[in-house]
DSSP file (Angstrom, degrees, kcal/mol; ACC not computed):
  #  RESIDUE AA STRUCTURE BP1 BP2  ACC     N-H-->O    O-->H-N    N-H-->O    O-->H-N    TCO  KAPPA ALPHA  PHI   PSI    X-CA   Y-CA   Z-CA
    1    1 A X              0   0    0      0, 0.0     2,-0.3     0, 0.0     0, 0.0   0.000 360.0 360.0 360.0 135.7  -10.7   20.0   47.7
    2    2 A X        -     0   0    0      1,-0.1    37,-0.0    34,-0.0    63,-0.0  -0.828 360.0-118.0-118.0 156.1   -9.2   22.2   44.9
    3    3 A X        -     0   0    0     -2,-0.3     2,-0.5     1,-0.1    -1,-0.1  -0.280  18.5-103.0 -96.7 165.7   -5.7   22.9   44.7
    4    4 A X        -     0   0    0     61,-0.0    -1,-0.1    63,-0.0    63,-0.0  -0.830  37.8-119.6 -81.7 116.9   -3.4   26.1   44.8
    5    5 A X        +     0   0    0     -2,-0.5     2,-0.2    63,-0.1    62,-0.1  -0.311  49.4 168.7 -51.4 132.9   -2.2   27.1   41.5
    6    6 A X        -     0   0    0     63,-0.0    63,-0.4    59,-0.0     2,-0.3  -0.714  38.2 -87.2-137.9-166.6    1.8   26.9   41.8
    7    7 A X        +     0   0    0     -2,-0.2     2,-0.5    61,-0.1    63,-0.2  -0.631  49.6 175.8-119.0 143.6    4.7   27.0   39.5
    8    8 A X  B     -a   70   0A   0     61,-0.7    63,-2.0    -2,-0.3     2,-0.3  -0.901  27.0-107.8-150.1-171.0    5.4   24.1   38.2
    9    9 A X        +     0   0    0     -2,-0.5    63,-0.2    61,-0.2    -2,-0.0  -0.593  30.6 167.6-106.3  53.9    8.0   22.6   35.5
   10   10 A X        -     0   0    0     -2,-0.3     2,-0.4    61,-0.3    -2,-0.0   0.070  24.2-141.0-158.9 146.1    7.2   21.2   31.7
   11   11 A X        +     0   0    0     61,-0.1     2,-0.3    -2,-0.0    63,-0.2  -0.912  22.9 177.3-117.4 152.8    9.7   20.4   28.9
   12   12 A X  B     -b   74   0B   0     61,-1.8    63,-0.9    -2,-0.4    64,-0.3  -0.984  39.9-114.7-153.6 149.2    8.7   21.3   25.4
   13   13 A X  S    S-     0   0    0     -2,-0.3    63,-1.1    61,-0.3    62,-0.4   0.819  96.3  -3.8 -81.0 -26.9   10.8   20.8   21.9
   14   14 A X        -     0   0    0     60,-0.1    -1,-0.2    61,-0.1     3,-0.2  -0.938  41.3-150.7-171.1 174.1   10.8   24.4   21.8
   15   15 A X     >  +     0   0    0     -2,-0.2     4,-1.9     1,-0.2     3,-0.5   0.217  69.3 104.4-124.8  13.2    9.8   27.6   23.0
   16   16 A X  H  > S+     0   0    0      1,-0.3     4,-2.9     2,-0.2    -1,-0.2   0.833  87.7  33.3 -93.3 -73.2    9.8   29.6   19.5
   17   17 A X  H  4>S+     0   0    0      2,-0.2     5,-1.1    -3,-0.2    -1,-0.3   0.228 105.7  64.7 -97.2  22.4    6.6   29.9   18.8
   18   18 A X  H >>5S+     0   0    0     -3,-0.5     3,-5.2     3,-0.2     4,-0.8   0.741 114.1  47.2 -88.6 -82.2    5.0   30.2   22.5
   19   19 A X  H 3<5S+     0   0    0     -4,-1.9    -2,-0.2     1,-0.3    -3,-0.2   0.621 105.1  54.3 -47.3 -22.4    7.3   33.6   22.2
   20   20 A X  T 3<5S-     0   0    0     -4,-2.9    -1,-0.3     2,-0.1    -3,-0.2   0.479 137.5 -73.7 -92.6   9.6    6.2   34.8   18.9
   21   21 A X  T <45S+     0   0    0     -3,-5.2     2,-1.2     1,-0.2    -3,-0.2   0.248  80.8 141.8 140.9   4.1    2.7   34.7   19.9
   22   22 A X     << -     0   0    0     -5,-1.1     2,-0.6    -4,-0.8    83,-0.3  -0.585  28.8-166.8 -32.8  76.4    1.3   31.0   20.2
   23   23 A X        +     0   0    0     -2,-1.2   106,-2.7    81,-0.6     2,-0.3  -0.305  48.7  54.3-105.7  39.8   -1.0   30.8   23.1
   24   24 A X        -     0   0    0     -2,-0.6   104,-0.2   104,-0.3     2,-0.2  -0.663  47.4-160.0-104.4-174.6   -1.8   27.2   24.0
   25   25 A X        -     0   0    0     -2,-0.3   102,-6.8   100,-0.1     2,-0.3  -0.725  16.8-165.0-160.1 166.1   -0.2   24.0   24.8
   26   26 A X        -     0   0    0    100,-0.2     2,-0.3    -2,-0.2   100,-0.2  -0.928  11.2-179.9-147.4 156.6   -1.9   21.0   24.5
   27   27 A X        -     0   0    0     98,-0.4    98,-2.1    -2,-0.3     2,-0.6  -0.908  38.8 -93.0-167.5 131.1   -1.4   16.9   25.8
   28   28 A X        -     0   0    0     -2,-0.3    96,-0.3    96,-0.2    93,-0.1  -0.787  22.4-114.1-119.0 166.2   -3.4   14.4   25.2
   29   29 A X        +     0   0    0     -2,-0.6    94,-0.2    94,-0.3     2,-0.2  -0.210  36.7 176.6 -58.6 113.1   -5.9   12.9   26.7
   30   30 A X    >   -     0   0    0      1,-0.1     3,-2.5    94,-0.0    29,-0.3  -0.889  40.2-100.2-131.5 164.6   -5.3    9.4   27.9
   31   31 A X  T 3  S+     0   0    0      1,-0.3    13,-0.3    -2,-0.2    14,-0.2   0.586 115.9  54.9 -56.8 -40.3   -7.6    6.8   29.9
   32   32 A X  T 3  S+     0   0    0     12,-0.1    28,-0.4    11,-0.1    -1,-0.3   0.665  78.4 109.9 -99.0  16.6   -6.1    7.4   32.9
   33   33 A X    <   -     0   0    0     -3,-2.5    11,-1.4    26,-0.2     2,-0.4   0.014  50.0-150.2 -50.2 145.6   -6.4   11.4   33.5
   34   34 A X  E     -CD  43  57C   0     23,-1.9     2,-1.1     9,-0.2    23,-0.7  -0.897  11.4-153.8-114.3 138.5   -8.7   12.7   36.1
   35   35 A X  E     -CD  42  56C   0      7,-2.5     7,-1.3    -2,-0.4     2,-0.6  -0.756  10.7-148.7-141.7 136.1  -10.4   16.0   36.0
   36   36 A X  E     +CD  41  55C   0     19,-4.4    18,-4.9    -2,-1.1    19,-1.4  -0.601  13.5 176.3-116.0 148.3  -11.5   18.1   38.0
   37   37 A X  E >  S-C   40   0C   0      3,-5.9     3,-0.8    -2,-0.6     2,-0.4  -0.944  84.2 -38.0-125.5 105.0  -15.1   20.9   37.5
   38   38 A X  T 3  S-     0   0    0     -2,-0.5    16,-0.0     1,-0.3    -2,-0.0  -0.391 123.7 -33.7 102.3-120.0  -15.7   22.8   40.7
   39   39 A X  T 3  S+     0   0    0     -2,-0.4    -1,-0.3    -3,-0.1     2,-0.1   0.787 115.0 114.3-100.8 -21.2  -14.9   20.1   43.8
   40   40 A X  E <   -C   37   0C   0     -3,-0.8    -3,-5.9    -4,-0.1     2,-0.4  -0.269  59.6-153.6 -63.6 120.6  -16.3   17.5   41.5
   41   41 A X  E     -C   36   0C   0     -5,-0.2    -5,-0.2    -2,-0.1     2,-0.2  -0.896  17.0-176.8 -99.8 139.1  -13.6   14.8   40.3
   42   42 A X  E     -C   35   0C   0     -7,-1.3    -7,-2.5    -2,-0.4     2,-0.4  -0.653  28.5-126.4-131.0 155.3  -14.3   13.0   36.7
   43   43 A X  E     -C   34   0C   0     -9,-0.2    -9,-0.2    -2,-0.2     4,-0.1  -0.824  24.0-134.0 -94.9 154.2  -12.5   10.3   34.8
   44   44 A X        +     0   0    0    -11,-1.4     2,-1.5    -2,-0.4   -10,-0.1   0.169  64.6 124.4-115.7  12.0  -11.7   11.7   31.4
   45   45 A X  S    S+     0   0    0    -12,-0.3    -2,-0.1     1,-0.2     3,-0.1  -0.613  90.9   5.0 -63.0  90.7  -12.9    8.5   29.6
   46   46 A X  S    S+     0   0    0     -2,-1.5    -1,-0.2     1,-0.2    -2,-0.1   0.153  87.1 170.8 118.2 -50.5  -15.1    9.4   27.5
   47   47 A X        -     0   0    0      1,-0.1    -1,-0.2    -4,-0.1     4,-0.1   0.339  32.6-129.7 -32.5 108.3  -14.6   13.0   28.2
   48   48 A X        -     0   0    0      1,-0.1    42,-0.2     2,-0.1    -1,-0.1  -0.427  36.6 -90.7 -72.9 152.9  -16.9   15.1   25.2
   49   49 A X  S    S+     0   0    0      1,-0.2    42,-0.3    42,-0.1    -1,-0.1  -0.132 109.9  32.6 -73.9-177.8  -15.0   17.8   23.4
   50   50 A X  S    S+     0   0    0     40,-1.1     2,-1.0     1,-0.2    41,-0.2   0.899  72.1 149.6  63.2  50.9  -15.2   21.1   24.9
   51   51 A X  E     -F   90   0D   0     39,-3.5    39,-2.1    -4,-0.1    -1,-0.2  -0.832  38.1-143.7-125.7 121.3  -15.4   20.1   28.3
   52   52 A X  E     -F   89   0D   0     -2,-1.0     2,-0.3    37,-0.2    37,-0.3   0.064  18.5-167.3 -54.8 139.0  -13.7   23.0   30.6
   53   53 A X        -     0   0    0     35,-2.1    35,-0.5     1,-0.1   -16,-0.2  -0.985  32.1-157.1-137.0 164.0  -11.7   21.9   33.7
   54   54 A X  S    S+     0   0    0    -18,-4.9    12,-0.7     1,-0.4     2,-0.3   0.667  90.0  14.1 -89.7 -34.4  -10.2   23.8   37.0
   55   55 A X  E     -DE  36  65C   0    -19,-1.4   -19,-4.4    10,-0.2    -1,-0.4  -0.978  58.0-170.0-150.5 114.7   -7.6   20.7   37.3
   56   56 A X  E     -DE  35  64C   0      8,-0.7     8,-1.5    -2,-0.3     2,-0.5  -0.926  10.9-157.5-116.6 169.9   -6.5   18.1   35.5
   57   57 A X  E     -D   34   0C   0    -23,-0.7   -23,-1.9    -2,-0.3     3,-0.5  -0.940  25.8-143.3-135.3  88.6   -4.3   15.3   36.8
   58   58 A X    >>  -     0   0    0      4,-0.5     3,-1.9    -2,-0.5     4,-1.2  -0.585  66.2 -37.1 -54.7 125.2   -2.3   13.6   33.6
   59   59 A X  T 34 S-     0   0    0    -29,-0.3    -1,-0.3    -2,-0.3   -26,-0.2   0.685 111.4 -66.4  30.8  72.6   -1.8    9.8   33.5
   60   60 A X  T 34 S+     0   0    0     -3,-0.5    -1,-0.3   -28,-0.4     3,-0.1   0.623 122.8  89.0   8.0  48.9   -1.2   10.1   37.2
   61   61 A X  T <4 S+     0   0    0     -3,-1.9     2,-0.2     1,-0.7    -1,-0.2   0.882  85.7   5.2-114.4 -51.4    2.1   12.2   36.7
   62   62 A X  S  < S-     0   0    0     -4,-1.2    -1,-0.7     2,-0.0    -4,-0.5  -0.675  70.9-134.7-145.3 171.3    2.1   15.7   36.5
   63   63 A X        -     0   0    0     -6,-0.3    -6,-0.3    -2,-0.2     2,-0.3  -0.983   4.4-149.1-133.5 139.3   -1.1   18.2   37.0
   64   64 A X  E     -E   56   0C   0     -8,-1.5    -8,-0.7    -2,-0.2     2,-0.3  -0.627  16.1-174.3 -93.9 161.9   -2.5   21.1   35.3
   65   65 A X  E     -E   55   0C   0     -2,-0.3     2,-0.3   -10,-0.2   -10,-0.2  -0.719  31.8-113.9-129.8 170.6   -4.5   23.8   37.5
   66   66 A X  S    S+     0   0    0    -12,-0.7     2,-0.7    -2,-0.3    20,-0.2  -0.439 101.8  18.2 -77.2 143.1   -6.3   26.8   35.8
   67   67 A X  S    S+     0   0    0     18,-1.4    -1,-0.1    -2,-0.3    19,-0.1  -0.015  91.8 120.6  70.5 -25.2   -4.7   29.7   36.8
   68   68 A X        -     0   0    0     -2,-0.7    17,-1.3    16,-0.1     2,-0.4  -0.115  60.1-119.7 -87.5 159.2   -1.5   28.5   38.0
   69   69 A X        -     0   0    0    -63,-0.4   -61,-0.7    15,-0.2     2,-0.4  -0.868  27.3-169.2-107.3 144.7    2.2   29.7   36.3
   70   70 A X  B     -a    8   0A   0     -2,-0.4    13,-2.1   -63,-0.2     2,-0.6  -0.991  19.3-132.7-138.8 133.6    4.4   27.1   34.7
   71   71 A X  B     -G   82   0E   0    -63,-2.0   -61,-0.3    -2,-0.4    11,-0.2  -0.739  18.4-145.4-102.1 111.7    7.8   27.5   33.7
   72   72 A X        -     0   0    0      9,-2.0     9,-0.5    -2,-0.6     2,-0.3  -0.086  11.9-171.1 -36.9 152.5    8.6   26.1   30.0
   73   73 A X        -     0   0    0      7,-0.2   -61,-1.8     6,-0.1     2,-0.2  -0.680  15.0-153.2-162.3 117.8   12.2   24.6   29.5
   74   74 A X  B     -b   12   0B   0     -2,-0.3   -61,-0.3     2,-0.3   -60,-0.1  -0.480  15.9-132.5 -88.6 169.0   12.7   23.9   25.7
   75   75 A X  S    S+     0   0    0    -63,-0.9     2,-0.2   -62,-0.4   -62,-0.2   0.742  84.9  82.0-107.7 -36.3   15.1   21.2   24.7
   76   76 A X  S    S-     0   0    0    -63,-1.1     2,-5.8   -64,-0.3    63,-0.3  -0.401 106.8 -94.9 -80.3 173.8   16.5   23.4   22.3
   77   77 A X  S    S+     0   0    0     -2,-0.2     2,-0.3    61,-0.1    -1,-0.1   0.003  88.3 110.0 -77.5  59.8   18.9   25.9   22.8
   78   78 A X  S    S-     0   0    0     -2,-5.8    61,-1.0    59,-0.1    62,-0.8  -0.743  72.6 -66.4-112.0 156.2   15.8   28.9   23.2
   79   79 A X        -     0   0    0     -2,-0.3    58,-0.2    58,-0.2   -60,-0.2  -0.582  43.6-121.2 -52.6 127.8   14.6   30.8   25.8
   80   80 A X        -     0   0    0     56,-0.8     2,-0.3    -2,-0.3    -7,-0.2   0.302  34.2-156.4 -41.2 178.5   12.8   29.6   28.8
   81   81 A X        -     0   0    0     -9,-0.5    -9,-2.0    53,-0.2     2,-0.5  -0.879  17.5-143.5-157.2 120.1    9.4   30.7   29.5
   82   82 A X  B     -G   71   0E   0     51,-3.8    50,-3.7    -2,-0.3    51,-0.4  -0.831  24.1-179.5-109.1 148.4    6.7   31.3   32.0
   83   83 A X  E     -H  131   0F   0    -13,-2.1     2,-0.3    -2,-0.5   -13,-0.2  -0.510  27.3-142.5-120.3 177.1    3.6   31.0   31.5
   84   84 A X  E     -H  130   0F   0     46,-0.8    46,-1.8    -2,-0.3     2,-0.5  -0.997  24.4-140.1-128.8 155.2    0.0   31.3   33.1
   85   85 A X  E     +H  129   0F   0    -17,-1.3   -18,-1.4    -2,-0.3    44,-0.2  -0.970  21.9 179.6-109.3 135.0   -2.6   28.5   32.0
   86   86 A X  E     +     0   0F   0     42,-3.5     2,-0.4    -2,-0.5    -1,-0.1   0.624  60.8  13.4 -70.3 -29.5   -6.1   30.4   31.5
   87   87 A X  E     -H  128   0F   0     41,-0.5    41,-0.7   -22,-0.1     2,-0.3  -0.940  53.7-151.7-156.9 140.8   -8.2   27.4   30.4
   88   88 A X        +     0   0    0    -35,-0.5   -35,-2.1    -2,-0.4     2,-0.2  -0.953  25.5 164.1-115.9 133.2   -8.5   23.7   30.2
   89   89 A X  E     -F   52   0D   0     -2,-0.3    37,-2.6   -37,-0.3     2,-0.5  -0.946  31.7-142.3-153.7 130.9  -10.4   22.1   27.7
   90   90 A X  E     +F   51   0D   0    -39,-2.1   -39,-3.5   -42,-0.2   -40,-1.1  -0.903  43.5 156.3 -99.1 139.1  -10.6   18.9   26.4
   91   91 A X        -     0   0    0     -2,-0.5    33,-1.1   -42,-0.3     2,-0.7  -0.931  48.7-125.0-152.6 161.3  -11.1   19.0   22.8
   92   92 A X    >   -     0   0    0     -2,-0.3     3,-1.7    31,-0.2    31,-0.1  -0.939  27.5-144.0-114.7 125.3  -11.0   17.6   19.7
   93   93 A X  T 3  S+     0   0    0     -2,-0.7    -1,-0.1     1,-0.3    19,-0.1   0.433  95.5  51.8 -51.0 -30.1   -9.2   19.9   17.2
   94   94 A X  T 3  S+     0   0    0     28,-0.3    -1,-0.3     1,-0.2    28,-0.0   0.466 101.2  67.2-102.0  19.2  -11.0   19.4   13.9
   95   95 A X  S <  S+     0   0    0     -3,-1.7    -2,-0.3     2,-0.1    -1,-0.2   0.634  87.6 105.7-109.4 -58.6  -14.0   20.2   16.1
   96   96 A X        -     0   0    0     -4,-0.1    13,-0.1     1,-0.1     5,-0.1  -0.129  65.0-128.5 -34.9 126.4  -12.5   24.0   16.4
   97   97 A X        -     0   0    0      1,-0.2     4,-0.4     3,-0.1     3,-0.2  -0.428  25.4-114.8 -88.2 173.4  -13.6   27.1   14.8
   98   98 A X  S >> S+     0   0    0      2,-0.3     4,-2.2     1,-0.2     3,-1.2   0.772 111.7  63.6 -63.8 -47.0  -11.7   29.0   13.2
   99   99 A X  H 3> S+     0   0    0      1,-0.2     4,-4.2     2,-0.2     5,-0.3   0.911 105.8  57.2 -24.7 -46.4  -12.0   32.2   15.8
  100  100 A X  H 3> S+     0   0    0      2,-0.2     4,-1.4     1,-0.2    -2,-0.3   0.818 100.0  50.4 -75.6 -20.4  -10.4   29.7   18.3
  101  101 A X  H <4>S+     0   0    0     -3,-1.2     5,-2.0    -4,-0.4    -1,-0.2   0.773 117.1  45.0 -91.8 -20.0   -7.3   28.9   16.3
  102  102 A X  H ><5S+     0   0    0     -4,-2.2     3,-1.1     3,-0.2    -2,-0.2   0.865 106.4  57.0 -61.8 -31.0   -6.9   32.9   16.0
  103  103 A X  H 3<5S+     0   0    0     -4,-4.2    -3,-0.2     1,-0.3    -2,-0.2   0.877 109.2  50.1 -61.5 -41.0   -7.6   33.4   19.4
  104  104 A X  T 3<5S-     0   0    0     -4,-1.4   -81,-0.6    -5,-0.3    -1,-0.3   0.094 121.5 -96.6 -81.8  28.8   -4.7   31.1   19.9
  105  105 A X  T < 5S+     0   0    0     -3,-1.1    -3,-0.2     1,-0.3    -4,-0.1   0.024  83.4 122.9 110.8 -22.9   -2.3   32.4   17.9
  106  106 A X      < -     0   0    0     -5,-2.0    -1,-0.3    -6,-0.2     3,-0.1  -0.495  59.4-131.7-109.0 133.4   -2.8   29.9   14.4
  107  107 A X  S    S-     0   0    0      1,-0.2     2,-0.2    -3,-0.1    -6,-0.1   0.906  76.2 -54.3 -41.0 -66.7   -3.5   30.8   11.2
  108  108 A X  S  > S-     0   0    0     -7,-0.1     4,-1.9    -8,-0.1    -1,-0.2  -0.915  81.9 -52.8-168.3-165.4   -6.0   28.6   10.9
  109  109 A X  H  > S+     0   0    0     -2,-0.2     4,-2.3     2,-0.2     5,-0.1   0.837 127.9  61.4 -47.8 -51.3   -6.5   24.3   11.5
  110  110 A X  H >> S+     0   0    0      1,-0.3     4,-1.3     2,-0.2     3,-1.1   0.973 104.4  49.5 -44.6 -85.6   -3.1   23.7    8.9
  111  111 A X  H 3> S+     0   0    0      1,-0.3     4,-0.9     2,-0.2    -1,-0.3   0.534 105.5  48.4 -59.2 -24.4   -1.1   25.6   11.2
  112  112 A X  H 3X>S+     0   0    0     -4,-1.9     4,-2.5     2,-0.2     5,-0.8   0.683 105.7  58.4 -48.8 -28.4   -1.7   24.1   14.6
  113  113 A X  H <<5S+     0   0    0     -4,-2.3    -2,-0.2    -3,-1.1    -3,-0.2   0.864  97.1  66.1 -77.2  -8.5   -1.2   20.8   13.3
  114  114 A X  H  <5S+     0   0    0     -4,-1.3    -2,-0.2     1,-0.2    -1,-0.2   0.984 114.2  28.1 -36.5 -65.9    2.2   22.3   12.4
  115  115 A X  H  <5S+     0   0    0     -4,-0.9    -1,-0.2     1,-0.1    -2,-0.2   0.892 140.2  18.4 -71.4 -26.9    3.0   22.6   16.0
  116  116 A X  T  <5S+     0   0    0     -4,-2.5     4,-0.3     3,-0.0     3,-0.2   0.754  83.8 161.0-120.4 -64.2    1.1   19.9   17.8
  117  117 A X      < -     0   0    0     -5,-0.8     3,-0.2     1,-0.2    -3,-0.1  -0.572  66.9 -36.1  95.0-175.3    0.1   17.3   14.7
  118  118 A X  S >  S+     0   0    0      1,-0.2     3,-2.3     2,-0.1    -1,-0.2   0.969 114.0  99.8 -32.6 -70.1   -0.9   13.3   15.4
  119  119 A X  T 3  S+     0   0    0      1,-0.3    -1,-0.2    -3,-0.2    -2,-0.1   0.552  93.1  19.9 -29.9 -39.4    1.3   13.4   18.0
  120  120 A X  T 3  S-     0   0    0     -4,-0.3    -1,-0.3    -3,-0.2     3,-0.2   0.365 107.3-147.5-101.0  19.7   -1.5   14.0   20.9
  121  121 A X    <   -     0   0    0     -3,-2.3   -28,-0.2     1,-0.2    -1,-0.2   0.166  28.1 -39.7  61.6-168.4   -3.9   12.8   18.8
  122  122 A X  S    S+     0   0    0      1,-0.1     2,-0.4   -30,-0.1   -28,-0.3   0.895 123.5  52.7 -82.3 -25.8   -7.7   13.6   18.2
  123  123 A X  S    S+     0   0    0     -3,-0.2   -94,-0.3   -94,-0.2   -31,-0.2  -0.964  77.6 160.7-102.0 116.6   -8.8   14.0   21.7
  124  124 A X        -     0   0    0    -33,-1.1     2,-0.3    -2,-0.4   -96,-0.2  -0.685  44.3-119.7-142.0 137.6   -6.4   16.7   23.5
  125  125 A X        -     0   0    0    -98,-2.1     2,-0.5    -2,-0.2   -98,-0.4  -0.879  35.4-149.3 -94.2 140.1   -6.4   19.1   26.9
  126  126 A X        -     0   0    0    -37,-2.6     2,-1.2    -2,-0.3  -100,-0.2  -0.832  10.7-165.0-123.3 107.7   -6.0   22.7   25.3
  127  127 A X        -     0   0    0   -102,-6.8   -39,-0.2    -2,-0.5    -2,-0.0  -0.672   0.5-166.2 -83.5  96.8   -4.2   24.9   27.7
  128  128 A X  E     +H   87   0F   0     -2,-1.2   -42,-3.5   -41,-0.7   -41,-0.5  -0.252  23.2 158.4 -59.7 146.2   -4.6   28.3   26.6
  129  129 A X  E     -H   85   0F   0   -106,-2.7     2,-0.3   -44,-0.2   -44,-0.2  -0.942  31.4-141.5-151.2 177.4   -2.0   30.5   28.5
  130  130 A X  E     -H   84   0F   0    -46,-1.8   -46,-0.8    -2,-0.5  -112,-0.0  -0.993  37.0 -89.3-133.5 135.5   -0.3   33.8   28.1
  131  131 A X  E     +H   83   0F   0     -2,-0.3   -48,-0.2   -48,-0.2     3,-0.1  -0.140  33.2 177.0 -41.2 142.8    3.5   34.7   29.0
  132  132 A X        -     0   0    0    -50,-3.7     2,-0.2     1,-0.7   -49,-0.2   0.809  69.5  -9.6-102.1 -54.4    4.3   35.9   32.2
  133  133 A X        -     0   0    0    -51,-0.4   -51,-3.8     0, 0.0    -1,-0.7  -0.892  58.3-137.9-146.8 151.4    8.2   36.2   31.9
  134  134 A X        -     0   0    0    -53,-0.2   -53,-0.2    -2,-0.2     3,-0.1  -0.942  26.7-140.2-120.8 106.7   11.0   35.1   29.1
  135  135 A X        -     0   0    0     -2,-0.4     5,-0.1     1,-0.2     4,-0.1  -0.005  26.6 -78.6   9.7 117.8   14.2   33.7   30.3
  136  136 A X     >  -     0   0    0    -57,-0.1   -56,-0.8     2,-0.1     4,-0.7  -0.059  55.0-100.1 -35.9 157.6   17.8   34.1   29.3
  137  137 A X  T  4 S+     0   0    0    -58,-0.2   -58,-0.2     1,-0.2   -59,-0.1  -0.797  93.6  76.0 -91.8 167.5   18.9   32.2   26.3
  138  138 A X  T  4 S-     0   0    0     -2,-0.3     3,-0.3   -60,-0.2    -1,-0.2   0.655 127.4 -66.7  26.8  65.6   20.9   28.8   26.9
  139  139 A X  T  4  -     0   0    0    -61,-1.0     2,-6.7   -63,-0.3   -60,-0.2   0.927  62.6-139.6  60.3  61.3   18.0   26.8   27.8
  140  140 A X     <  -     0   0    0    -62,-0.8    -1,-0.3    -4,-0.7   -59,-0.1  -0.078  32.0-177.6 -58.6  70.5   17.6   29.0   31.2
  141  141 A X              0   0    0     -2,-6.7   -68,-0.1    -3,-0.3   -69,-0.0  -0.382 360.0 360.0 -57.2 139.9   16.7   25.8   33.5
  142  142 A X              0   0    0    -71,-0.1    -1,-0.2    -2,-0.0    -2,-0.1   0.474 360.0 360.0 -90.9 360.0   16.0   26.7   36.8
C-alpha cells in the first residue's frame, strides 16, 4: 500500500540556506528505517548508496514520502518554509559527483559538509526538494 503525500512538520537549526538556494535535506540512515520502492517494503540495513525510494519510514518515528510538502520550522529566529521533497536517496556523500552537489545548491563536497558535516554520518537519505512557500519571520510555527 503506498501512502498519500501530506504536509507534514520537521525542525531544522535553520532555514538560511534552504532560502538562498540549498535544495536538499538529509538524515541519516539508521538500522531501524524501512523503505519503501514501488509496494515493495525494505529494511535499510545494508541499504547500497544511490538507492531511490517512494517512502521512507525513519527509526520508526516520522516518514518521508516522495512528492509530499513539508513545512520547515527553524530553531532560529528565520523564516519558516515549505517545501516539496522530489527524491529519496540513500547515499553516501563522498560517493557524489560533483554535478549533484550543484544540482543541489553546493559549491562543491567542502560545502555540504558545511551544512550537514559528521553529524548524519557516511550513509544518509538525501531529500532533494524545492520551496513551495516562505513564511513570515519569527519562527512562523504553525
Amino acid at each position: 500500500m503506498t501512502s498519500t503525500p501530506q504536509t507534514a512538520t520537521i525542525a531544522v537549526a535553520s532555514t538560511k540556506r534552504i532560502i538562498e538556494g540549498k535544495r536538499c535535506i538529509v538524515t541519516s540512515v539508521t538500522k531501524a528505517d524501512r523503505y519503501r520502492v514501488g509496494d515493495a517494503w525494505h529494511n535499510a540495513v545494508g541499504i547500497e548508496h544511490d538507492t531511490p525510494a517512494d517512502e521512507v519510514t525513519h527509526f520508526n518515528r516520522h516518514t518521508s514520502v516522495k512528492g509530499a510538502t513539508v513545512h520547515v520550522n527553524p530553531l532560529l529566529d528565520e523564516p519558516s518554509i515549505d517545501v516539496q521533497i522530489l527524491s529519496i536517496r540513500a547515499v553516501d556523500p563522498r560517493r557524489l559527483s560533483p554535478e549533484t552537489f550543484t544540482q543541489l545548491g553546493y559549491i562543491d563536497y567542502d560545502d555540504y559538509m558545511a551544512d550537514w558535516g559528521r553529524v548524519f554520518g557516511d550513509r544518509v537519505w538525501l531529500m532533494a526538494i524545492k520551496p513551495v512557500t516562505t513564511k513570515v519571520p519569527g519562527n512562523g510555527r504553525r
